[in-house]
TIKOLFI-391981 format. One line per field, with one value per residue (C-alpha): residue in three letters; chain; x, y, z. Coordinates in steps of 0.5 Angstrom, whole numbers. Each point is the difference from the previous one (the first is absolute). Layout:
BEGIN
resn [ALA,...]
chain [A,...]
x [X,...]
y [Y,...]
z [Z,...]
end
This chain:
BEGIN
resn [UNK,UNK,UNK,UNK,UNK,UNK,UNK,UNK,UNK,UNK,UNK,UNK,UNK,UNK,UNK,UNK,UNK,UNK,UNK,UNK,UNK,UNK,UNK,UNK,UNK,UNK,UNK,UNK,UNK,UNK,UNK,UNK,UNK,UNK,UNK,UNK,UNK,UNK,UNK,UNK,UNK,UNK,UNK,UNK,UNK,UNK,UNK,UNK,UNK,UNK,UNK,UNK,UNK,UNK,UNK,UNK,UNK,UNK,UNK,UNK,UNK,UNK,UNK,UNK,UNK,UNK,UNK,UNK,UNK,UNK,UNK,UNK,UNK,UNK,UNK,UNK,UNK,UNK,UNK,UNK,UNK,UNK,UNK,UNK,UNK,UNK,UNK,UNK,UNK,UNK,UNK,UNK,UNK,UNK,UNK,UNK,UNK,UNK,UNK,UNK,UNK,UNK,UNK,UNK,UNK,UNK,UNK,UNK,UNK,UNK,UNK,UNK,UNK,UNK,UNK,UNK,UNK,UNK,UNK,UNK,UNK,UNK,UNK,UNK,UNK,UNK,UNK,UNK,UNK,UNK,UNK,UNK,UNK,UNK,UNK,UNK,UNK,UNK,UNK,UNK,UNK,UNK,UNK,UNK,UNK,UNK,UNK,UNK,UNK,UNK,UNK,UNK,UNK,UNK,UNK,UNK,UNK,UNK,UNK,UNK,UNK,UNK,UNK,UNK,UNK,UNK,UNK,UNK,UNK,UNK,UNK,UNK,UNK,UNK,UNK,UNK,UNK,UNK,UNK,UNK,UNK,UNK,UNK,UNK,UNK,UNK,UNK,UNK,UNK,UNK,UNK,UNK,UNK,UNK,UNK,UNK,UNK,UNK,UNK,UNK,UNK,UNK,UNK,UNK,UNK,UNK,UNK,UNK,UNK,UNK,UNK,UNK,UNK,UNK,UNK,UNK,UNK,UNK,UNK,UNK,UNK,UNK,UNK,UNK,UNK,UNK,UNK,UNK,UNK,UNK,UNK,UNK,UNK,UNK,UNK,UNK,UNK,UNK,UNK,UNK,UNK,UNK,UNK,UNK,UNK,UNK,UNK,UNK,UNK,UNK,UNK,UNK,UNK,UNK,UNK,UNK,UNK,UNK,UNK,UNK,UNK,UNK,UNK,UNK,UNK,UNK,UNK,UNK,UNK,UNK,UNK,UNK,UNK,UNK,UNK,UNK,UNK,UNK,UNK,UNK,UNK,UNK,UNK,UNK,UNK,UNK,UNK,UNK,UNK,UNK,UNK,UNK,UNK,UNK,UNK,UNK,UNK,UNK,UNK,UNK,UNK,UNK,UNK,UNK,UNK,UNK,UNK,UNK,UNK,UNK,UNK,UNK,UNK,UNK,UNK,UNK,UNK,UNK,UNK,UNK,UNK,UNK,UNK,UNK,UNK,UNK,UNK,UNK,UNK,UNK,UNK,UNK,UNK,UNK,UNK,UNK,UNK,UNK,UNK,UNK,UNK,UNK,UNK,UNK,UNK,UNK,UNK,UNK,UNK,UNK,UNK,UNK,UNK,UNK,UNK,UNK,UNK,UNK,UNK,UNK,UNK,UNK,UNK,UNK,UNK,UNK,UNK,UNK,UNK,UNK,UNK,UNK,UNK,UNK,UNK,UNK,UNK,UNK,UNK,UNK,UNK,UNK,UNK,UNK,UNK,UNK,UNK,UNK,UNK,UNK,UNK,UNK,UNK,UNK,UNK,UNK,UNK,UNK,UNK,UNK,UNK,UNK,UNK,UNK,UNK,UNK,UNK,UNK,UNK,UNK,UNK,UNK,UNK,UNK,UNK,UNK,UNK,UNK,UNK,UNK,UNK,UNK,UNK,UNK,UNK,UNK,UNK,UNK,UNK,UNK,UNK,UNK,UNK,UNK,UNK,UNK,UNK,UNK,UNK,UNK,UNK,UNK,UNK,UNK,UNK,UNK,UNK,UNK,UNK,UNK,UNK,UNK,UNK,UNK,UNK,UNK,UNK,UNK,UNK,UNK,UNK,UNK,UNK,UNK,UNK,UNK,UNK,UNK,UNK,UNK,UNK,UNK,UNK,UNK,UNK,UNK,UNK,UNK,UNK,UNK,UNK]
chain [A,A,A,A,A,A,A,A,A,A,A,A,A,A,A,A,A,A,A,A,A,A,A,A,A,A,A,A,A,A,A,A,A,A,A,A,A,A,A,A,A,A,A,A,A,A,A,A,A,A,A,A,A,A,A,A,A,A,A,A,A,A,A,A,A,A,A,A,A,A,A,A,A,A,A,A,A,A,A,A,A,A,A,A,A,A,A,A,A,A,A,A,A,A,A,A,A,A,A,A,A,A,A,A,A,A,A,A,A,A,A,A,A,A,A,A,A,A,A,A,A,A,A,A,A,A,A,A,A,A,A,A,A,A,A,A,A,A,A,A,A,A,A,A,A,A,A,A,A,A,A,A,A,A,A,A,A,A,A,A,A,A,A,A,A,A,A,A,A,A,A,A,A,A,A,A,A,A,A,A,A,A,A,A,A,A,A,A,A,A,A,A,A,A,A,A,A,A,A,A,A,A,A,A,A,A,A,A,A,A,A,A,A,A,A,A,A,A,A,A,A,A,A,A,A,A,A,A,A,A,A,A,A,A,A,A,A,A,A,A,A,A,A,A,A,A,A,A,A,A,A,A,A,A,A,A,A,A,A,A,A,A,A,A,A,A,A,A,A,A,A,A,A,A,A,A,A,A,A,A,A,A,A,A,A,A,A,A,A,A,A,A,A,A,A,A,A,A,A,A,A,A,A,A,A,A,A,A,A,A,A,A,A,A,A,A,A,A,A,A,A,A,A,A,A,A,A,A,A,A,A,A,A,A,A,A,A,A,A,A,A,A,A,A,A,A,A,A,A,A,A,A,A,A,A,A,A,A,A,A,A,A,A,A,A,A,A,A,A,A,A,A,A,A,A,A,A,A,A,A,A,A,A,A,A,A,A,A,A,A,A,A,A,A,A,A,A,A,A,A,A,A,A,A,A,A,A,A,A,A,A,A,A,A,A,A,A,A,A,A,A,A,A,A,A,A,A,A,A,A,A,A,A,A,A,A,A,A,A,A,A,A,A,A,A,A,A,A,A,A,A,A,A,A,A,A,A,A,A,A,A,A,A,A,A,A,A,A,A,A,A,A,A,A,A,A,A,A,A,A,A]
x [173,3,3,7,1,-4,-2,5,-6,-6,-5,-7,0,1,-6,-3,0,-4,-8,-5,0,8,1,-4,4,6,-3,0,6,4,-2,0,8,1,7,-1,-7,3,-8,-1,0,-5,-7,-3,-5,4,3,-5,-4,6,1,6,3,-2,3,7,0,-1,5,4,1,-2,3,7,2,4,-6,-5,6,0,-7,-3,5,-3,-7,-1,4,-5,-5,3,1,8,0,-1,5,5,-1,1,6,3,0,2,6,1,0,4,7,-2,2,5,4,-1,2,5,3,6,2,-6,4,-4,4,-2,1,0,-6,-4,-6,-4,0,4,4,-4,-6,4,3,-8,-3,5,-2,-6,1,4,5,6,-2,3,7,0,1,7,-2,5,-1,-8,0,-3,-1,-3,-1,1,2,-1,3,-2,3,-2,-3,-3,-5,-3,-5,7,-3,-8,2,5,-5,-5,4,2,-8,-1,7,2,7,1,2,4,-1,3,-2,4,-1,-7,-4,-5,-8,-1,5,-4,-7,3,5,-6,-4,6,0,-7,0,-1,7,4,6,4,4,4,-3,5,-3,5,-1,-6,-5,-8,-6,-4,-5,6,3,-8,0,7,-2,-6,4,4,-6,-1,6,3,7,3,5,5,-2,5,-4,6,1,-8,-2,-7,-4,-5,-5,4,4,-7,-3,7,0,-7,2,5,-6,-4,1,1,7,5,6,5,6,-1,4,-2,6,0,-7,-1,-3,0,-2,-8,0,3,-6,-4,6,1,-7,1,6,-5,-5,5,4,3,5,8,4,-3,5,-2,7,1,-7,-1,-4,5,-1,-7,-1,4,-3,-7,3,3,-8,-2,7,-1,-5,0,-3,5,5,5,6,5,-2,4,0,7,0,-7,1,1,3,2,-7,-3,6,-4,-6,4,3,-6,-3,5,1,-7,2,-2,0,6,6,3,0,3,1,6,1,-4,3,-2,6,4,-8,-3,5,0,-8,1,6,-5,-4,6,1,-7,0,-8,4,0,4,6,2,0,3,2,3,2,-4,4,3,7,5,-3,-6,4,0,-8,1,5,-3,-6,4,2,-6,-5,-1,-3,4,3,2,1,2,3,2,1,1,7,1,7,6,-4,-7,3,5,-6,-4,6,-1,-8,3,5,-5,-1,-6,-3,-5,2,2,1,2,1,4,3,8,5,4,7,-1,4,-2,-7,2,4,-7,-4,6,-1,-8,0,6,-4,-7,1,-7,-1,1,2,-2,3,-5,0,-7,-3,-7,-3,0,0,-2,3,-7,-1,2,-3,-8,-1,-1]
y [209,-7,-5,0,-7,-6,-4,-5,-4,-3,5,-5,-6,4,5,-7,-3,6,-1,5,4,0,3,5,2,-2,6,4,0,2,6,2,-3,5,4,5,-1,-6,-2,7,-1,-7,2,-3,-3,-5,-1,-2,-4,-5,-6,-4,-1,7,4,-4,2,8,0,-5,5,7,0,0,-6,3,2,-6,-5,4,2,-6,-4,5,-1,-7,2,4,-6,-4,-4,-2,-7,5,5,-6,-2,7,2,-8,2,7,-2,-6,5,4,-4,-2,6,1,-5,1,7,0,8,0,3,-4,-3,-4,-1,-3,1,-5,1,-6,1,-5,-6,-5,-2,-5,4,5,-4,-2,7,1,-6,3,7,-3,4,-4,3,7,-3,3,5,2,-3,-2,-5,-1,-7,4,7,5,6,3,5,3,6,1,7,4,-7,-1,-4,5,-7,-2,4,-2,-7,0,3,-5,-7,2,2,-2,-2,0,0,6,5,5,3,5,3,5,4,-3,6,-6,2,-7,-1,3,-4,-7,2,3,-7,-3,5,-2,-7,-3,-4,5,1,4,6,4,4,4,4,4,5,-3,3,-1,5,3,-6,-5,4,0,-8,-1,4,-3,-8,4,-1,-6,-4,0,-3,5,5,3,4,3,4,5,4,0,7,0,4,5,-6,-6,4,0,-7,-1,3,-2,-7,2,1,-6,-4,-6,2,-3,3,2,3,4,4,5,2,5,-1,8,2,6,4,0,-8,1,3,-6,-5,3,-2,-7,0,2,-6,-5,-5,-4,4,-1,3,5,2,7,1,5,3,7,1,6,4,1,-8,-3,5,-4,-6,2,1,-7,-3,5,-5,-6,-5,1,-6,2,-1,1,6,1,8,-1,6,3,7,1,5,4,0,-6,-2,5,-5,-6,3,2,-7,-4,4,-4,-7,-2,-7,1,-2,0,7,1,7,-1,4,5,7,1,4,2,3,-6,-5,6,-3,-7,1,3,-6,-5,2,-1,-6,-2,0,-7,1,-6,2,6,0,8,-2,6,4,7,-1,4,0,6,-5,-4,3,-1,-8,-1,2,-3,-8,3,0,-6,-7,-3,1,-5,2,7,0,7,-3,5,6,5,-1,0,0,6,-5,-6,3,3,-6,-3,1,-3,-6,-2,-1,-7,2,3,-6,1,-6,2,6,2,6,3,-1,4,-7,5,4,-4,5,-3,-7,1,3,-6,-5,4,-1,-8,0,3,-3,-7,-1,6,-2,5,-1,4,3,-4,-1,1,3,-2,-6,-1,5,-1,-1,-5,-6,2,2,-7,-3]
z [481,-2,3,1,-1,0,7,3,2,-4,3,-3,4,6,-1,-3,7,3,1,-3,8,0,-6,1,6,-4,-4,6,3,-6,-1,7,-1,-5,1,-7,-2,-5,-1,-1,-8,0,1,7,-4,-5,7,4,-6,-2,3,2,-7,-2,6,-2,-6,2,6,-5,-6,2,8,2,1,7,2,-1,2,7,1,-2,5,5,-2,1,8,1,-2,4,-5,1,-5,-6,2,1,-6,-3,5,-2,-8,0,5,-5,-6,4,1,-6,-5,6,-3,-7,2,5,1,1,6,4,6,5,7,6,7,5,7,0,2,5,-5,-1,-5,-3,0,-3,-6,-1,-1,-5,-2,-1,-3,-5,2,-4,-6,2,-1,-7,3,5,8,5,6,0,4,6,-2,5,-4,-7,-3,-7,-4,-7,-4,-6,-4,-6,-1,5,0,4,7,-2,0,6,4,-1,0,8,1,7,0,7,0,-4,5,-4,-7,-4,-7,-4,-5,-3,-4,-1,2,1,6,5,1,-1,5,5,-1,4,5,1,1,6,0,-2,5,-5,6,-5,-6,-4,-7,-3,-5,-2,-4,2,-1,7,-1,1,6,3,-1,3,6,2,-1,5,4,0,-1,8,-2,-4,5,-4,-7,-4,-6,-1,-6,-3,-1,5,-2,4,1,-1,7,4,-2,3,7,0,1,5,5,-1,6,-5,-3,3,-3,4,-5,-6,-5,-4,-2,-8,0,-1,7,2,6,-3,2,7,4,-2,1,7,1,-2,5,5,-1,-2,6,-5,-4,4,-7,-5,-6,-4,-3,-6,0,1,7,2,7,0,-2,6,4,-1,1,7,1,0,2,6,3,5,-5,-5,0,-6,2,-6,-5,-6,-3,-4,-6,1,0,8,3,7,2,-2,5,5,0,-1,7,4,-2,3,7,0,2,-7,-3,-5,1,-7,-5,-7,-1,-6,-6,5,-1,8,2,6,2,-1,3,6,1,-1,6,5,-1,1,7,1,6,-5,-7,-2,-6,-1,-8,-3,-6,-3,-6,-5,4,0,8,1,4,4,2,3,7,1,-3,6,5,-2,0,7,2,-4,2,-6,-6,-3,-7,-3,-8,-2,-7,-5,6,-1,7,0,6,3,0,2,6,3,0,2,8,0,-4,4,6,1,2,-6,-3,-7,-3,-8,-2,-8,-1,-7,1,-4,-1,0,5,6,5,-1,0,7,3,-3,3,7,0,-1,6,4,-2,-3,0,-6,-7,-5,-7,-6,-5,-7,-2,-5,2,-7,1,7,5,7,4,-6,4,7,-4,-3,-7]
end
């Protein structure tokens, strides 16, 4: 193994500082702080024999360099000895904005919004001050005369140092809150971004990784950081292909009792019902998480039976679950049905690009006549429902108290369906407060229908089907992100 690059601080005078006994359990530590075996190659031997100036020089030219710069900056924590890793944590951030400036990607763009926190304005203008942060102003920033919380977004970059270096110069940065990284195939992007995840200071709350390559080892590494860190709340990781093990370590975390997330996309992450059953068990345990997005992966029937198992019981708190194009049909419906008859905690469910049909939507009727279904949006875009599945759907909008949006986008329901729905929609009483439909703009009948509706219901608005749901899936807005 060798070194990826060389250190962002000069190692040597550090190690110098440590007495025989604590470079002794400085050796100590690093080996237990091995994510993948990184001294595996060094004879423990030449390691436990060298000295202060020795051991630089092996973790110097025969490590990699991300590793010994966060493990040696743990190392000293755990010694309590935070003078050295200051001055560690000090010249990698100096580095870091440093080769920022010199290698500035194009597209970084810094924005910041204002929510003062309880300091101030003096204070705050001394602690930027003190970190140096006018030296980003290399790079483009707006309003950063008081500050509240940061955001980042950092697409498809080359150096792929760029992510390293970010990552490290807002190390403990405490008004970071929302990061984005995109299209990183770099194998060094996750570990220094784990180490601020772990830092103490870290208030970082939105963490989106889109299709970002990393290895099992790296998943493991950012699944026990999620443990740790207890700021971050909204983790975005779609379009990463998870493999068998990379799936578990996840849902492992999302049992521990230290993790904190509460809104989670798993969206084209290639899950299929395999993953279901152990993901239904971590609902069970986890209290925490409000909205879980599985979005064009595979689960089918079977999958979405399993999920209803851990969805089914008390301690599940989800409220917003998105199934959008996961090969779903009348009978993962069924199931769909069954749970939400049982005062679930949902209330919002995306079922679009489903093929469910005049079946399934019969079951998902049956529950919104329930006085215990919490439903308040159902989207149903593309979903195979035909004019004949309007009957049921009425007499379900007659009879619901809590549904406030429907979307049947991308549904022929034609003046057939709409006149049928017509006498439920009309009722001042019926909940519903954004309906979107797919209209034949040149069917006059329909537009006269539509017209009758609002009259009658001016609190019903009526929206026309013009997305484009590639780019923006109709429950995108009411998920998070």
């Amino acid at each position: 193994m060798v070194p990826s690059a060389q250190l962002d601080f000069n190692l040597q005078p550090l190690l110098e500082q440590l007495d025989q006994d604590e470079l002794s359990k400085f050796k100590s530590l690093l080996r237990t702080l091995s994510l993948q075996d990184e001294l595996h190659h060094i004879p423990q031997m030449e390691v436990e024999q060298a000295d202060g100036k020795q051991l630089a020089e092996i973790l110097t030219n025969r490590c990699p360099s991300y590793w010994v710069e966060m493990v040696t900056i743990q190392v000293f924590d755990k010694m309590n000895r935070t003078d050295l890793s200051e001055r560690a944590k000090d010249e990698l951030r100096e580095a870091a904005l440093k080769s920022l400036q010199e290698n500035k990607p194009p597209s970084l763009e810094i924005t910041w919004t204002r929510e003062p926190k309880c300091e101030n304005p003096e204070e705050i203008q001394q602690r930027l001050e003190d970190d140096k942060e006018p030296e980003l102003t290399q790079v483009q920033r707006e309003d950063v005369t008081n500050p509240g919380e940061a955001k980042e977004s950092l697409e498809r970059e080359e150096p792929a140092d760029a992510y390293r270096n970010f990552c490290i110069a807002f190390d403990g940065h405490e008004t970071l809150t929302h990061l984005t990284l995109q299209g990183n195939d770099q194998d060094d992007m996750l570990p220094p971004l784990c180490m601020v995840l772990r830092h103490p200071k870290c208030n970082l709350q939105y963490l989106s990784l889109v299709s970002c390559s990393a290895t099992t080892q790296q998943w493991a590494d950012l699944s026990s950081s999620l443990k740790i860190n207890q700021s971050l709340t909204c983790l975005n990781l779609t379009a990463n292909e998870l493999l068998d093990e990379d799936a578990k370590l996840l849902y492992l975390t999302l049992r521990h009792p230290k993790c904190f997330l509460q809104r989670l996309s798993l969206e084209n992450c290639h899950l299929t019902e395999a993953y279901c059953k152990e993901l239904s068990s971590a609902l069970i345990v986890n209290q925490r998480l409000t909205h879980l997005c599985l979005a064009k992966n595979a689960l089918g029937d079977d999958g979405v039976e399993l999920l209803c198992e851990g969805l089914s019981y008390p301690e599940c708190q989800l409220q917003t679950l998105v199934l959008w194009y996961c090969n779903i049909t009348s009978e993962g419906c069924n199931h769909l049905s069954t749970l939400l008859q049982q005062n679930s905690s949902l209330t919002h469910l995306d079922l679009g690009l489903n093929h469910i049909g005049i079946i399934g939507l019969k079951f998902l009727c049956e529950a919104l006549k329930k006085p215990l279904c919490n439903l308040r949006c159902l989207w149903l875009w593309g979903c195979a429902i035909t004019p004949f599945s309007c009957e049921d759907l009425s007499s379900a909008l007659s009879s619901n108290q809590n549904l406030t949006t429907l979307d049947l986008g991308q549904n022929s329901l034609g003046y057939s369906g709409v006149k049928v729905l017509c006498d439920a929609l009309k009722l001042q009483s019926c909940p519903l407060q954004t309906l979107r439909l797919k209209i034949d703009e040149s069917d006059a009948r329909i537009h006269k229908l539509l017209q009758e509706i609002k009259d009658s219901n001016p609190q019903l608005t009526i929206e026309s089907d013009h997305r484009d749901p590639k780019n923006n899936r109709p429950s995108s807005h009411d998920f998070i992100f």
